[in-house]
C-alpha positions as CSV (number, residue, x, y, z in Angstrom):
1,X,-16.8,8.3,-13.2
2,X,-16.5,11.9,-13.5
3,X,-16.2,14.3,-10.6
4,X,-16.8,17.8,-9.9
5,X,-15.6,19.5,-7.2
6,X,-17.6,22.5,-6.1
7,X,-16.3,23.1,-2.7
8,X,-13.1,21.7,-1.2
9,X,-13.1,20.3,2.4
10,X,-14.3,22.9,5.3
11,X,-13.0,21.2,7.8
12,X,-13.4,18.3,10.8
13,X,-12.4,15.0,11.8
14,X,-12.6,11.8,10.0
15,X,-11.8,8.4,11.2
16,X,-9.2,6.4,9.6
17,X,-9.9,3.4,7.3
18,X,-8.9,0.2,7.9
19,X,-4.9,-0.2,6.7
20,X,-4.6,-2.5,3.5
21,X,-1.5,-3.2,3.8
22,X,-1.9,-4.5,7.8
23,X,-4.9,-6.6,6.2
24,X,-3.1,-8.3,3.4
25,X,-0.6,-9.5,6.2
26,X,-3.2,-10.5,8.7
27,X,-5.6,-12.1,6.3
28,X,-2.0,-14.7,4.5
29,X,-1.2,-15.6,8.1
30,X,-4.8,-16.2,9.4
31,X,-4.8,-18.4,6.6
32,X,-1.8,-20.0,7.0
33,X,-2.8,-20.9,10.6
34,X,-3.7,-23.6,12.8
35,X,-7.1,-22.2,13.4
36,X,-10.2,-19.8,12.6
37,X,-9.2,-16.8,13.3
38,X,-11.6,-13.1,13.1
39,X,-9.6,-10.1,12.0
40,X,-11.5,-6.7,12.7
41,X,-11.8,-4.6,9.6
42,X,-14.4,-2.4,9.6
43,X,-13.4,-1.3,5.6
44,X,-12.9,-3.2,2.6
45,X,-11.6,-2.5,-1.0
46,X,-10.5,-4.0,-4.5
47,X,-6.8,-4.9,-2.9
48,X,-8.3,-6.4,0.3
49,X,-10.8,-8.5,-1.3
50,X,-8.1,-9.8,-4.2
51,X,-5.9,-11.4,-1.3
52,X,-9.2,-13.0,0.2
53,X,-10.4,-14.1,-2.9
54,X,-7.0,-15.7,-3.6
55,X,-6.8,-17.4,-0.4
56,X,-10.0,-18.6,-0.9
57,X,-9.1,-20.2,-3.8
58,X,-6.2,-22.0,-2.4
59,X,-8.4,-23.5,0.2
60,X,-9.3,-20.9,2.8
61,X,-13.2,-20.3,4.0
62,X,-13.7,-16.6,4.6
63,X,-16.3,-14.8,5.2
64,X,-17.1,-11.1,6.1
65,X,-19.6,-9.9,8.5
66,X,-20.2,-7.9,11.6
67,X,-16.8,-5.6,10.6
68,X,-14.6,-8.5,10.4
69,X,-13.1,-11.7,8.3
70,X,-13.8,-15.0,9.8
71,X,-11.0,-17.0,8.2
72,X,-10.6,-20.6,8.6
73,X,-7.5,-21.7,7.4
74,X,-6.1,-23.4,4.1
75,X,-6.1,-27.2,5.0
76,X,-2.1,-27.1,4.4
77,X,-2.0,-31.4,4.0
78,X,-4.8,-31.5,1.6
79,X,-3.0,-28.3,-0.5
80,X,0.1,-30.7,-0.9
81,X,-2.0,-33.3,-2.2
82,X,-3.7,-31.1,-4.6
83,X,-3.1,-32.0,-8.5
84,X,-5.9,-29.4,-10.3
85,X,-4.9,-25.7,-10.8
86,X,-5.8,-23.3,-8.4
87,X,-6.8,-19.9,-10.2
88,X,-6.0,-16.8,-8.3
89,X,-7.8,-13.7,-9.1
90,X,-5.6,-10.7,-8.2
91,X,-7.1,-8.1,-9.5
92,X,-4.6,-5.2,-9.8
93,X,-2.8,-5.9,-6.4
94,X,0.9,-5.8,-6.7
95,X,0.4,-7.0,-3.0
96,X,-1.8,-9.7,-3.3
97,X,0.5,-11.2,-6.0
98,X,3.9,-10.6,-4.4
99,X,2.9,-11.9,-1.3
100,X,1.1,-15.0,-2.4
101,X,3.4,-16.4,-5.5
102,X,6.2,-17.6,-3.0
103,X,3.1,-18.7,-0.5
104,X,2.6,-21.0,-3.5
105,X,5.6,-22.0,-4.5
106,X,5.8,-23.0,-0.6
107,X,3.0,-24.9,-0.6
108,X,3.7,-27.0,-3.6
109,X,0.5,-26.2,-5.6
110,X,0.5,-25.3,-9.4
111,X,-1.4,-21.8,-9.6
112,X,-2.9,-19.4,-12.2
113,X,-2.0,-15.9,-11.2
114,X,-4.5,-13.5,-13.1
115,X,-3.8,-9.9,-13.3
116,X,-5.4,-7.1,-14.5
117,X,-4.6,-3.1,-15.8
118,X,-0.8,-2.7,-15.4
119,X,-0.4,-5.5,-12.9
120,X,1.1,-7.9,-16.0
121,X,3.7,-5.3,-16.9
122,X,5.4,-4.5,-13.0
123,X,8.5,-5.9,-12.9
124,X,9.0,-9.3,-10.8
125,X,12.4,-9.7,-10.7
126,X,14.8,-10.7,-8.9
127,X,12.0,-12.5,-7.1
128,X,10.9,-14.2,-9.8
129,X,14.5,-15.3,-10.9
130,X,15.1,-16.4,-6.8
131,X,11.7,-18.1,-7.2
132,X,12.9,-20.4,-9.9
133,X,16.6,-20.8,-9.2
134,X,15.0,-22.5,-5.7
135,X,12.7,-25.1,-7.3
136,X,9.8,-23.0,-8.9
137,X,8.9,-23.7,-12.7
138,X,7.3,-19.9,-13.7
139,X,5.3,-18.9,-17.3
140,X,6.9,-16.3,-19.1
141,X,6.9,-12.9,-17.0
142,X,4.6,-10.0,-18.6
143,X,1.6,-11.9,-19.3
144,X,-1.7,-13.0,-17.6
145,X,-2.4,-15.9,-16.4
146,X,1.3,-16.4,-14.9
147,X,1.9,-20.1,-13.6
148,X,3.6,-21.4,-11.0
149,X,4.3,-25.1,-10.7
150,X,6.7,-26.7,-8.3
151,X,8.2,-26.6,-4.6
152,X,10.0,-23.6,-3.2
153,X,13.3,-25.1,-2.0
154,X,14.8,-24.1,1.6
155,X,18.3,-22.2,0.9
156,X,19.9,-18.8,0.7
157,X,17.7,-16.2,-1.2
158,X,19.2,-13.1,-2.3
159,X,17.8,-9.4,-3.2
160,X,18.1,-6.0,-4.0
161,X,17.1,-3.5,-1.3
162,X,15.9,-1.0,-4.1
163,X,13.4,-2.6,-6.0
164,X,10.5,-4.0,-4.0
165,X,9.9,-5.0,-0.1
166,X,7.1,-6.5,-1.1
167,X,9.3,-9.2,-2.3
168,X,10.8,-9.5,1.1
169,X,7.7,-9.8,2.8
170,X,6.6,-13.0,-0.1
171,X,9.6,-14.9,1.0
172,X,9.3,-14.3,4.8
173,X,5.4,-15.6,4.7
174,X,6.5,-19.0,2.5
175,X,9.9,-20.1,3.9
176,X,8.6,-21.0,7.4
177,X,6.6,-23.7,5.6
178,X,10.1,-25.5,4.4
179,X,11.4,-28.1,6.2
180,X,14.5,-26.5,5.7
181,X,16.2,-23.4,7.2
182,X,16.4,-20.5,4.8
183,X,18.2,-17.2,4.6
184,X,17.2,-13.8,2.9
185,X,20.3,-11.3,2.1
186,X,19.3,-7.8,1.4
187,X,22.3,-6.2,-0.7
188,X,22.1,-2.2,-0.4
189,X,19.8,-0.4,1.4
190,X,16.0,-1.6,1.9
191,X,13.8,1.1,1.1
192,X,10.6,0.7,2.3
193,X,12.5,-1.2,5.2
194,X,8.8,-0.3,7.6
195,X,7.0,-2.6,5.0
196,X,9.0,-5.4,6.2
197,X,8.7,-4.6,9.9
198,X,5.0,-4.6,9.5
199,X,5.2,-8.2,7.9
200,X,7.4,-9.2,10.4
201,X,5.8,-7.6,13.3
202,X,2.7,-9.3,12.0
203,X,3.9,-13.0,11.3
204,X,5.7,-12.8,15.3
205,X,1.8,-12.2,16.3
206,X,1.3,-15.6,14.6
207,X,4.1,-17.3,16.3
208,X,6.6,-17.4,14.0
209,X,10.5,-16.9,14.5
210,X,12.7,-15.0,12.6
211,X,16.2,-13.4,13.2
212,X,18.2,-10.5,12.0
213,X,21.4,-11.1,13.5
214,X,22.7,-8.9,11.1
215,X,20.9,-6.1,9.1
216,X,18.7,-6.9,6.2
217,X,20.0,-10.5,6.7
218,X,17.1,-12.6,7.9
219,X,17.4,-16.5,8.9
220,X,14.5,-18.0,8.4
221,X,13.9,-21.5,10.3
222,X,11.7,-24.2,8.4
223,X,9.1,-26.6,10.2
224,X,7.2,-23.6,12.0
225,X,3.3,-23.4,12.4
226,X,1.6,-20.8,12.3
227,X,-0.6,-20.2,15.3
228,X,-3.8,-18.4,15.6
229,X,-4.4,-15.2,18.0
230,X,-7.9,-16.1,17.5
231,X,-9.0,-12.2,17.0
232,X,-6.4,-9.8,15.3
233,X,-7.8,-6.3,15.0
234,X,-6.3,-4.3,11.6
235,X,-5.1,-1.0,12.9
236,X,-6.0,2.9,11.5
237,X,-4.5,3.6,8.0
238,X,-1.8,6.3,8.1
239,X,-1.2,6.3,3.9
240,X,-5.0,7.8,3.1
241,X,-5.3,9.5,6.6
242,X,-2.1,11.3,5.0
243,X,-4.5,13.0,2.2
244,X,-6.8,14.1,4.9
245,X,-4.1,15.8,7.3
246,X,-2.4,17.4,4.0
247,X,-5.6,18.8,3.4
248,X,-5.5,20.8,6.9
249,X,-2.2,22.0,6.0
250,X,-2.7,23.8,2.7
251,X,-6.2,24.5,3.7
252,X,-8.0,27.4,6.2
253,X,-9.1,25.5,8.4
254,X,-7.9,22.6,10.6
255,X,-8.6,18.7,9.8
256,X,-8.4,15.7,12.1
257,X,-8.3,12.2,11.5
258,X,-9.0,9.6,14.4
259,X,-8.3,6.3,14.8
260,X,-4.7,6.5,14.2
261,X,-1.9,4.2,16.3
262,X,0.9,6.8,16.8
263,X,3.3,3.5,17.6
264,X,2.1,2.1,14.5
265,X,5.3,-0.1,12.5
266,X,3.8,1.8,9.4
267,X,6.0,3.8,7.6
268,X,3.7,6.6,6.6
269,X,2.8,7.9,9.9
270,X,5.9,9.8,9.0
271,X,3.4,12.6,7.2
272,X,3.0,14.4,10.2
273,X,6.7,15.1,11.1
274,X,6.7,15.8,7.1
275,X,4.2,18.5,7.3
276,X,5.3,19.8,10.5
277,X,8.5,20.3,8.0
278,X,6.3,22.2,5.7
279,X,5.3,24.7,8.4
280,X,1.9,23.0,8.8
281,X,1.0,23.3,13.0
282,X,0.6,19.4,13.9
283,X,-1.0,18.3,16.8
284,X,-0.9,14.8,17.5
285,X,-2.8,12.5,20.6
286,X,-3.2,9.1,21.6
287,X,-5.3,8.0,19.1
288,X,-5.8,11.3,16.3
289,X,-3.7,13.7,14.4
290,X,-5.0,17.1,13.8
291,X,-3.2,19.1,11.5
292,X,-3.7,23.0,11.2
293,X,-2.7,25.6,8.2
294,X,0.2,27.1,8.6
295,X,2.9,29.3,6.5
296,X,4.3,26.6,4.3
297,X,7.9,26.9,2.9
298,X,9.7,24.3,0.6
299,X,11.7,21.3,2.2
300,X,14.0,18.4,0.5
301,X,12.3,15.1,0.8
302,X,13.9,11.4,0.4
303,X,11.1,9.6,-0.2
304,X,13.0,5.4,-0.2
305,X,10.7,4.4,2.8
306,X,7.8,6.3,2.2
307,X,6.8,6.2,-1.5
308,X,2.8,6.1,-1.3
309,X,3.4,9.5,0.2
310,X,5.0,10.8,-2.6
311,X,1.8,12.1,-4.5
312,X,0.4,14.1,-1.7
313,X,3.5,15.7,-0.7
314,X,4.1,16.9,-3.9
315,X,0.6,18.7,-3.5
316,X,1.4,19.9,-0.3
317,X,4.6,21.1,-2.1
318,X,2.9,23.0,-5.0
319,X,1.7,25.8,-2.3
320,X,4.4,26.0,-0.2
321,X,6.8,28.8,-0.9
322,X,10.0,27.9,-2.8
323,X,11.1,24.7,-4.6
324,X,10.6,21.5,-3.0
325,X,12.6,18.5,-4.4
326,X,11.7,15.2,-3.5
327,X,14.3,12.0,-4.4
328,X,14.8,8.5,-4.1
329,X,11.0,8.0,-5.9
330,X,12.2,5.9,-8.9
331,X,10.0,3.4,-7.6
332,X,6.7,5.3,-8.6
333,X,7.1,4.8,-12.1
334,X,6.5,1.0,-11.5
335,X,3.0,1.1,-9.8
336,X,-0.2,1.6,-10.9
337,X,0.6,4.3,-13.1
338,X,3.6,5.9,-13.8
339,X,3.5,8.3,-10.8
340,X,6.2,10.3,-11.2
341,X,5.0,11.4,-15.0
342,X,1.0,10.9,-13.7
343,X,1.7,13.3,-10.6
344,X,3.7,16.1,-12.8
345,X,0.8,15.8,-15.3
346,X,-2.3,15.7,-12.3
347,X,-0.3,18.9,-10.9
348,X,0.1,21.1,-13.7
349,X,-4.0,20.0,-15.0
350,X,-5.0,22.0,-11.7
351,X,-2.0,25.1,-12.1
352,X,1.2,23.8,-10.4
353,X,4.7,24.2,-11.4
354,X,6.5,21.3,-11.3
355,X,9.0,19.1,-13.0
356,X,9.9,15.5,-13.0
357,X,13.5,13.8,-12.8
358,X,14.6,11.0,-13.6
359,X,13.4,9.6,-9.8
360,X,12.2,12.3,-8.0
361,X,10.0,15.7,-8.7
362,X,11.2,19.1,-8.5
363,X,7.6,21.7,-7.5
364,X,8.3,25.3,-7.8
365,X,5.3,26.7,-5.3
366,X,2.5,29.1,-6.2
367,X,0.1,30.8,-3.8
368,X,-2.8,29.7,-5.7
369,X,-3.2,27.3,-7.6
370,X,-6.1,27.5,-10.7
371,X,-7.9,24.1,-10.2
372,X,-9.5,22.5,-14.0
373,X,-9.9,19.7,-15.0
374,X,-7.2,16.4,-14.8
375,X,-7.2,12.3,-14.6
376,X,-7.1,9.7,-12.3
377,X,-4.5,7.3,-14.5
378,X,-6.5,4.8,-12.8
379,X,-4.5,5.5,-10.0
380,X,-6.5,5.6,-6.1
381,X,-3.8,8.1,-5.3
382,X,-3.9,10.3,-8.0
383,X,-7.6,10.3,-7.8
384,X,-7.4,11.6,-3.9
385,X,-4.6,13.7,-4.9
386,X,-6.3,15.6,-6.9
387,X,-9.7,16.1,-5.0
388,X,-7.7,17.5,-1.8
389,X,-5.9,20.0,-3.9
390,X,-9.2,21.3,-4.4
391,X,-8.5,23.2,-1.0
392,X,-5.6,25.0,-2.5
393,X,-7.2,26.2,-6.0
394,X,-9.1,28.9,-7.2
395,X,-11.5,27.4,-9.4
396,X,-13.4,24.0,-9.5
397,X,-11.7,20.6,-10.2
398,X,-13.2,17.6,-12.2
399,X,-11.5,14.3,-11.9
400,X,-11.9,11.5,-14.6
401,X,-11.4,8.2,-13.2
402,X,-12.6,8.9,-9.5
403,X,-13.6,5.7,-9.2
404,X,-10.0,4.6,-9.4
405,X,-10.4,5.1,-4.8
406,X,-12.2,2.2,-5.2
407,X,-9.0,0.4,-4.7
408,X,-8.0,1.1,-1.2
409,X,-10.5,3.6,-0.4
410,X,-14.3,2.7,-1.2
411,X,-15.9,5.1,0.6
412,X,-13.5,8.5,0.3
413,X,-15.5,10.8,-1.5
414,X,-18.4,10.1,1.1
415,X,-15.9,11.0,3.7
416,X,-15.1,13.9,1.8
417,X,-18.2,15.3,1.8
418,X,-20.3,14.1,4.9
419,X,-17.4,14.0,7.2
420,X,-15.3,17.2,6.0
421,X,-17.9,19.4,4.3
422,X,-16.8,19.4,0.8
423,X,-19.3,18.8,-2.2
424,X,-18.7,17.3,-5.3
425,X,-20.9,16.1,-7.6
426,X,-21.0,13.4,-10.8
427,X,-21.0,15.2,-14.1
């Protein structure tokens, strides 16, 4: 799909989506539980419906309706006893995978992991290695379908901080189904480290146990249940309420976006302190954000907990006077583009003047900014990267690939328009 921006956002307040990521967690450990449990989630997307559809296919009945998942729970004896494949449909949902190939391994079930776009090519190790040095027999890495056969085996699992928490988060759902006792190191630092605090945060509202005696050195104990809250409500989603509230900042007039948790355990409810940085006037309530336009100058960003926010701030970045380096943002080449080379190539399409390093960007700000014409990469942030720009060029911008939101964000160029005032249209 084609997009035409003809006027950027004038302004408002829009209610945050749903978060994906809290929904991944809540729908694995509804399904790992003891009973049905309803998950309130008013939105869906591609990501959230590839871990459903997965869990459905190990055994799980869900159904959506009335702004919610009714999920009924794997039947975890008659998994062990199964002898057939189970074929999971991921989609292109690093998530969905990472979280669900130890889940497997766990439960002792061989399984057909299908991928699609760049999913078969993002790296898996160490995981994958840990995976199989503990039991796991895995197909060769880099292709679609990739098969896991064997039992997960209870023992001491050890991983890189710098490569993916997602990883982290795999292991911590499957080892509480060993009979065993089970321990993760984390050697470095662990980037991303909210990531895991939502997954454990999560899995504690599910009743299970886990220790960190020591940092980034979780003891896992085998032989837990988990137990159903019966209703688990997924909370406001601060990585796309980030493109809304950068759009106040480099805007003229002020956005809001309700629905958020300010307590959230979510890593990017950092953007407002970030755009406060900037010089952007943030004003922040119980349960909203509002973010006014403000003189923006250039600030330093370490982006190793917050990388989803990467592609925004740079934006934000490409107006703000003086050069902005961000770092630490290695990461990005790995997801569902290569964000670091798709973000300098998104920015400079609509006038910018930036640079990419080796992990990191380096934006040189401009006043103005021309707008034209630039690509999604079949990237979702990209895609909203580029239509809240708009409020900082000149000119029109046309997207290719806008349907990339589809993703995580369905509905965002509805919101764009009948919430915030901007118009676009399909060439």
């Amino acid at each position: 799909m084609v997009i035409r921006i003809t006027q950027p956002i004038q302004g408002g307040t829009v209610r945050a989506i749903a978060s994906k990521s809290e929904a991944h967690r809540l729908l694995i450990c509804a399904a790992l539980a003891d009973c049905e449990t309803f998950i309130i989630c008013r939105e869906r997307s591609e990501d959230i419906d590839a871990t459903a559809r997965c869990l459905e296919a190990l055994g799980a009945v869900i159904k959506y309706e009335r702004d919610g998942f009714y999920v009924n729970p794997v039947d975890l004896q008659k998994t062990n006893e199964k002898t057939e494949h189970c074929a999971l449909d991921c989609g292109e949902s690093g998530s969905t995978l990472r979280f669900l190939l130890p889940v497997c391994g766990a439960l002792g079930v061989t399984a057909d992991f299908n991928m699609g776009g760049r999913l078969p090519a993002r790296p898996l190790s160490p995981l994958y290695d840990e995976m199989v040095s503990h039991g796991c027999v895995l197909s060769e890495r880099g292709r679609s379908p990739l098969t896991c056969r064997g039992r997960l085996k209870s023992g001491e699992y050890n991983l890189p901080g710098n490569i993916s928490s997602q990883y982290v988060s795999g292991l911590l759902f499957a080892l509480p189904l060993l009979s065993g006792d089970s321990i993760i190191r984390i050697s470095g630092v662990l980037e991303s480290r909210p990531y895991v605090d939502m997954t454990l945060d999560t899995m504690r509202g599910f009743g299970i146990k886990i220790l960190e005696e020591e940092p980034n050195t979780f003891t896992v104990y085998g032989g837990q249940s988990y137990r159903s809250p019966k209703t688990a409500r997924v909370e406001g989603d601060w990585s796309n309420a980030a493109f809304w509230l950068s759009a106040g900042a480099i805007g003229k007039i002020p956005v809001a976006c309700a629905g958020l948790d300010p307590e959230s355990k979510q890593g990017d409810k950092l953007i407002v302190k970030t755009l406060s940085r900037f010089g952007a006037n943030v004003a922040c309530e119980k349960n909203s954000a509002r973010v006014f336009p403000g003189k923006l100058a250039s600030i330093n960003i370490d982006a190793g907990d917050t990388p989803d926010l990467v592609p925004v701030l740079a934006a934000v970045a490409s107006v703000a006077e003086g050069t902005t380096v961000i770092k630490n943002a290695g990461r990005l080449r790995i997801k569902e583009s290569d964000r670091l080379c798709a973000v300098t190539t998104v920015l400079r399409d609509l006038g910018a003047d930036i640079a990419e390093t080796e992990d990191g960007l380096i934006i040189r700000g401009k006043a103005k900014l021309t707008g034209g014409e630039t690509q999604s990469f079949g990237d979702h942030r990209l895609a909203m990267t580029a239509a809240v720009l708009s409020s900082a060029c000149s000119g029109t911008v046309t997207i290719r690939g806008a349907e990339a939101v589809k993703k995580s964000y369905p509905d965002f160029f509805d919101d764009f328009s009948a919430a915030l005032g901007g118009i676009w249209e399909e060439c």
